[in-house]
VMD Tcl script that draws the C-alpha trace (Angstrom):
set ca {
  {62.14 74.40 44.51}
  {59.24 76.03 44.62}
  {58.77 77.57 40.70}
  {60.56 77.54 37.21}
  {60.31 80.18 34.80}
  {61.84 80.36 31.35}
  {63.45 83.94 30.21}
  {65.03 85.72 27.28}
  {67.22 88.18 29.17}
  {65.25 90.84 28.90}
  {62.53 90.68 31.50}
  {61.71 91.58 35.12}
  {60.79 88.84 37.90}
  {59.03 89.35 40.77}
  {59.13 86.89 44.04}
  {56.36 86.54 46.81}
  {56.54 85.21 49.93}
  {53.89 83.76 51.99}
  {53.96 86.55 54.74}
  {53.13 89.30 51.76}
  {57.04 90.74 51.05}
  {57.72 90.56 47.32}
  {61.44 91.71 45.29}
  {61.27 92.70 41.89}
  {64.64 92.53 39.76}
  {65.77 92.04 36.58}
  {67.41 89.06 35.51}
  {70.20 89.98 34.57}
  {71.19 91.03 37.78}
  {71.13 86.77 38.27}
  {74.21 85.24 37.40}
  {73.92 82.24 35.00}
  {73.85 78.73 36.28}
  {74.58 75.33 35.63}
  {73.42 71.80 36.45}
  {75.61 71.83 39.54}
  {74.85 75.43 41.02}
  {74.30 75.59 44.68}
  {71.32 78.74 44.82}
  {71.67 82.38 43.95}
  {69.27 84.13 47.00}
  {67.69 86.94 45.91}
  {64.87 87.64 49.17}
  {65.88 86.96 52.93}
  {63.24 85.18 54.33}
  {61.57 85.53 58.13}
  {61.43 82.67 60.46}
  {58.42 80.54 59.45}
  {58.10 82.51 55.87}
  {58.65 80.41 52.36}
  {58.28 81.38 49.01}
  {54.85 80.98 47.37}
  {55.43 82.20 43.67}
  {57.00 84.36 41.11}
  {56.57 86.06 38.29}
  {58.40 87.22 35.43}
  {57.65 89.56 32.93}
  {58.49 92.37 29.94}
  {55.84 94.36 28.69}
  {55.00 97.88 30.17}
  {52.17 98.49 31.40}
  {51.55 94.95 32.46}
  {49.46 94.28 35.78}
  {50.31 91.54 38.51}
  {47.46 90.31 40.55}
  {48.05 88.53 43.87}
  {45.94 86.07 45.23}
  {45.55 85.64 49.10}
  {44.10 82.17 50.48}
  {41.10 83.76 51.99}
  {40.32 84.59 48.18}
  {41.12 88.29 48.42}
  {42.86 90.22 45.47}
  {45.05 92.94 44.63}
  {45.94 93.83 41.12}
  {48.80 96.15 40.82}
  {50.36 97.58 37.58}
  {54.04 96.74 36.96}
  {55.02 100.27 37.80}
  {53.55 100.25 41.24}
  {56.24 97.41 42.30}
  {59.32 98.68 44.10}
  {62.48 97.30 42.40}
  {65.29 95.92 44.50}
  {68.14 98.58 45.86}
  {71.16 97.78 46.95}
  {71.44 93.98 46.76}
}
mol new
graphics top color blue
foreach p $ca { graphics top sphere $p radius 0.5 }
foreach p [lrange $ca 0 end-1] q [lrange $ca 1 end] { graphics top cylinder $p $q radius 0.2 }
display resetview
């Protein structure tokens, strides 16, 4: 497990991955889950790639900034990120 977030229903979540893909959706296209759920995959992964983070949010207008490991940045406003189609 790799990240935790706590939601109200109402709010968008993004997903990054280490090779620099990223899915935005909205929760409640997530079913609910129990103690005793198996997983619920929302991004394929590549061979060797692994999720490094993700992000959840509500507010318009609200800006995501990634973080690369060679300290580069991108900040990107919420309506810049592509939401998830046909999944």
């Amino acid at each position: 497990m790799t990240d935790v977030k706590l939601t109200d229903g109402v709010q968008d979540i993004v997903i990054g991955t280490y090779n620099g893909l990223a899915i935005r959706f909205h929760e409640n296209e997530i079913r609910p889950m129990g103690r005793t759920s198996k997983r619920c995959a929302r991004i394929r992964l590549g061979k060797g790639d692994k999720v490094v983070g993700a992000v959840n949010f509500q507010r318009k207008g609200t800006s995501i900034l990634v973080a690369t490991q060679k300290g580069f940045g991108k900040r990107s406003e919420e309506t810049n990120t592509a939401r998830a189609i046909g999944r």
